[in-house]
C-alpha positions in Angstrom: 136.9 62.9 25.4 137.7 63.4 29.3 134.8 62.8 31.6 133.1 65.9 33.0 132.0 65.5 36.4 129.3 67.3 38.7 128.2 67.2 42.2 125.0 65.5 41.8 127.5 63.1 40.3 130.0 63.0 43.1 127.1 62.8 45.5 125.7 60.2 43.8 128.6 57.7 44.1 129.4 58.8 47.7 125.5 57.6 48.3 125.7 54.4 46.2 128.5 53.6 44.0 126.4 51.0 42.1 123.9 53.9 41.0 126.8 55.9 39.8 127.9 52.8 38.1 124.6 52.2 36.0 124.1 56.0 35.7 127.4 57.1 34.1 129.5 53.8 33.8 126.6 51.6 31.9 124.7 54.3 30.5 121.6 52.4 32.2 118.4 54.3 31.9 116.5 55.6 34.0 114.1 53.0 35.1 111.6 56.0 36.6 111.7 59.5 38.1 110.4 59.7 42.0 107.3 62.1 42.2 110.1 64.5 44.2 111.9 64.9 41.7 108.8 65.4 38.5 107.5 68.2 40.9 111.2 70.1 41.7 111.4 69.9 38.2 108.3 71.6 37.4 108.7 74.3 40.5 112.2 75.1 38.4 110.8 75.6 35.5 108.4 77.7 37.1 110.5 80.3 38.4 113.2 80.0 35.1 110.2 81.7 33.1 108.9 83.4 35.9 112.5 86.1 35.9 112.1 86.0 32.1 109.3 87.7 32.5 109.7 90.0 35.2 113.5 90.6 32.8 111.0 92.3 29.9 109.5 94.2 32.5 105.9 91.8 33.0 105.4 90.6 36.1 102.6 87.5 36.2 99.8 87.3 39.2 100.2 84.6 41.5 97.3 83.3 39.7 99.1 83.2 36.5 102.3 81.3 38.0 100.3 78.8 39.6 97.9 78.1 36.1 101.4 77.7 34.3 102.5 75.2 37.0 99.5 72.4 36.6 99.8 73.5 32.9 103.5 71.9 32.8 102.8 69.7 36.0 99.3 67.8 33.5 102.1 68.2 30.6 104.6 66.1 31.6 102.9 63.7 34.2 102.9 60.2 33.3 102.3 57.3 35.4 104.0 55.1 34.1 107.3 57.1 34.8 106.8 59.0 37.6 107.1 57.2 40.3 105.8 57.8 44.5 107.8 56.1 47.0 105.6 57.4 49.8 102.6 55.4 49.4 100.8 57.4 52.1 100.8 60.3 49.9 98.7 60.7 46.6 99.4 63.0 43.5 97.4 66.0 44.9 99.3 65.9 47.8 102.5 66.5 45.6 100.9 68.8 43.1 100.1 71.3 46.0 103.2 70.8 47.3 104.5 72.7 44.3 102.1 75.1 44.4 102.7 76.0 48.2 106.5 76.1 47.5 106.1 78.4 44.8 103.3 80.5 46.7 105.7 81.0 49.5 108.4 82.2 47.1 106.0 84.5 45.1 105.2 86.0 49.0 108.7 86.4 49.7 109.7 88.6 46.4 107.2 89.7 44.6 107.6 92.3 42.7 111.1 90.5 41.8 113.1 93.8 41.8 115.2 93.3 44.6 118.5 92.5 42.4 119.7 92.2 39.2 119.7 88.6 37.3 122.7 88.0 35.6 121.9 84.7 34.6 119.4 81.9 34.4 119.7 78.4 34.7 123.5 79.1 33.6 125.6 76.7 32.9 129.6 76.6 34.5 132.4 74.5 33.4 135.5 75.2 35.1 138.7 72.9 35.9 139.7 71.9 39.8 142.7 70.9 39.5 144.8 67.9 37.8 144.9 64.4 38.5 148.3 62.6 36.4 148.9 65.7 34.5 145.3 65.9 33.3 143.1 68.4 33.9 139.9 67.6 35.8 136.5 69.1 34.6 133.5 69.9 36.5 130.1 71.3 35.0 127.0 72.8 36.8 123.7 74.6 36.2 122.9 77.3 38.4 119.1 78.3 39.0 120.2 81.9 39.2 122.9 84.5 39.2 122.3 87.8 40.7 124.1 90.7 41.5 122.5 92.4 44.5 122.5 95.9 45.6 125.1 96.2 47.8 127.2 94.6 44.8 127.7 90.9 45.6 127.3 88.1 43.7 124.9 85.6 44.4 124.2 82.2 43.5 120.7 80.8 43.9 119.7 77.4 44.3 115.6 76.1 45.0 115.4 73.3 46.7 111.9 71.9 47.0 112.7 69.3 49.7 110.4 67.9 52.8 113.5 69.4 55.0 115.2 72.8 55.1 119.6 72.4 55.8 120.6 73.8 58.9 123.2 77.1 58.9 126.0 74.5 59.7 124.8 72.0 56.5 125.0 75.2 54.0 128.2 76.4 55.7 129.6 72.5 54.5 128.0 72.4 51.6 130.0 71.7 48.3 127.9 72.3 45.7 127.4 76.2 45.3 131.0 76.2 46.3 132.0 74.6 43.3 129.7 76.9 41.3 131.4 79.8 42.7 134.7 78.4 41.8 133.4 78.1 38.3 132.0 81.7 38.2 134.4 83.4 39.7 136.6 82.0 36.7 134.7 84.0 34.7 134.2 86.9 37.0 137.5 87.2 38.7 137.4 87.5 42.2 134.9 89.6 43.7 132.6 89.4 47.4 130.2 86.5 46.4 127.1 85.0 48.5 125.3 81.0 48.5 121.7 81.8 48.5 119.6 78.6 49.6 115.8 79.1 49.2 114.0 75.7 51.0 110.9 76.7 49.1 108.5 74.2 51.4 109.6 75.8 54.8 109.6 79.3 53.5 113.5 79.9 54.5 116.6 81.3 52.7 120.1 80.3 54.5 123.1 82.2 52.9 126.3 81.7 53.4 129.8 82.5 52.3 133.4 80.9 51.3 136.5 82.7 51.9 140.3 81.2 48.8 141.4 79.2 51.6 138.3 77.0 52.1 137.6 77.2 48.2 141.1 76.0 47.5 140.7 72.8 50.0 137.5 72.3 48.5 139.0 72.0 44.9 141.5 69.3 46.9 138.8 67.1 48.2 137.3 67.0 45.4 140.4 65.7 43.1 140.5 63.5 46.2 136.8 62.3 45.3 137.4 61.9 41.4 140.6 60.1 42.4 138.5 57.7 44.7 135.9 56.7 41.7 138.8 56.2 38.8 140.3 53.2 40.8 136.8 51.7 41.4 136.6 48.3 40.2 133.7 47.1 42.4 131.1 49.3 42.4 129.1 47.9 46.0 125.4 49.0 46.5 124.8 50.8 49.7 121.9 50.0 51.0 119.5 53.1 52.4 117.0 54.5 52.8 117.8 56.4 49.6 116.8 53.0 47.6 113.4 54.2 48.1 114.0 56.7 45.6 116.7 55.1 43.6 115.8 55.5 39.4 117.2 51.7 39.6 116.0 50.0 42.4 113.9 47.3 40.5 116.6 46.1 38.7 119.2 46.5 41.7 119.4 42.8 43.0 120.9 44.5 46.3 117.3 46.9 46.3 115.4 45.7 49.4 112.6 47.7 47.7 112.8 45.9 44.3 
């Protein structure tokens, strides 16, 4: 079966192609999860039920969304897995991190009316291009599709990081790009819109793509896929990122091990 890639995975071996090796050469498990990660998690699961409900026409209190929040943040906690890179910072400090990134959201939308979801957590598969005659696959989950009211479609992404993109990063970036490639497969072509929502600083960045950037984006990407076949290496690049990595403690190159 062809491989189907992604671009958390075509990030990950641009960051370090020896995490991409263990990851989805070696089948290497996870060693831990970064506390970053447990809690983004968490926010998106969050907000995935929280347009459910506002769908059947119920709309929870802030209240209600934060009490389901430590509900699945005490759930799924375990210290044993989740790991916190920044030992400055304690759990609390993370668990209200969640909350204040989902507070800020709740402020910004309530009563979730505003558009029209036409998907949740939806899931694209759509082919770039070919590389030898064979077709090259790439997959994504979207946090949310929307059409809004002057017709548009939007893709959503959260992002619960400590730093909000600038217009110029989201005006570069690939990955809703290659989600509106794969929707737009589905939905022919139409006026579509990146929505960004850095839920810790309270901002939404949107941007758009016009065919000509979408079809050189579909080229550097084959480029990218091209790039990892031939890798025979696989070199650790040390960073700041090995902080974080899932792998560090068994990475002999980790200067974190």
């Amino acid at each position: 079966m062809a491989e189907i890639y992604s671009h958390s995975r075509l990030e990950n071996f641009e960051n370090c192609p020896r995490r991409f090796q263990y990851r989805y050469r070696l089948g290497l498990p996870p060693e831990s999860e970064s506390i970053e990660a447990f809690v983004g998690k968490r926010v998106h699961e969050v907000l995935e039920r929280l347009y459910k409900a506002a769908a059947r026409g119920i709309v929870p209190t802030l209240e209600q969304v934060m009490g389901r929040y430590r509900q699945l943040f005490d759930a799924a906690y375990d210290p044993d897995k989740v790991r916190i890179p920044r030992v400055e910072n304690d759990l609390q400090y993370y668990r209200d991190r969640g909350e204040h990134c989902l507070a800020n959201y709740y402020h910004d939308h309530y009563p979730f009316d505003g558009d029209e979801t036409l998907g949740i957590e939806e899931r694209v598969q759509f082919e770039v291009g070919k590389l030898a005659g064979e077709p090259v696959e790439l997959q994504g989950f979207i946090d949310r599709v929307v059409r809004a009211r002057d017709g548009t479609i939007e893709i959503h992404d959260y992002k619960t990081s400590a730093r909000a993109l600038s217009q110029a990063a989201v005006d570069k970036n690939r990955q809703l790009a290659l989600y509106q490639i794969g929707v737009s497969e589905r939905m022919g072509r139409r006026p579509f819109r990146l929505v960004w929502h850095f839920l810790q600083q309270g901002i939404t960045r949107t941007s758009t793509r016009s065919p000509e950037q979408l079809d050189a984006l579909r080229e550097e990407t084959l480029d990218r896929v091209s790039t990892i076949r031939k890798e025979k290496e696989w070199p650790a690049r040390k960073s700041t990122l090995c902080r974080w990595c899932e792998y560090r403690d068994g990475c002999s190159a980790s200067p974190v091990r």
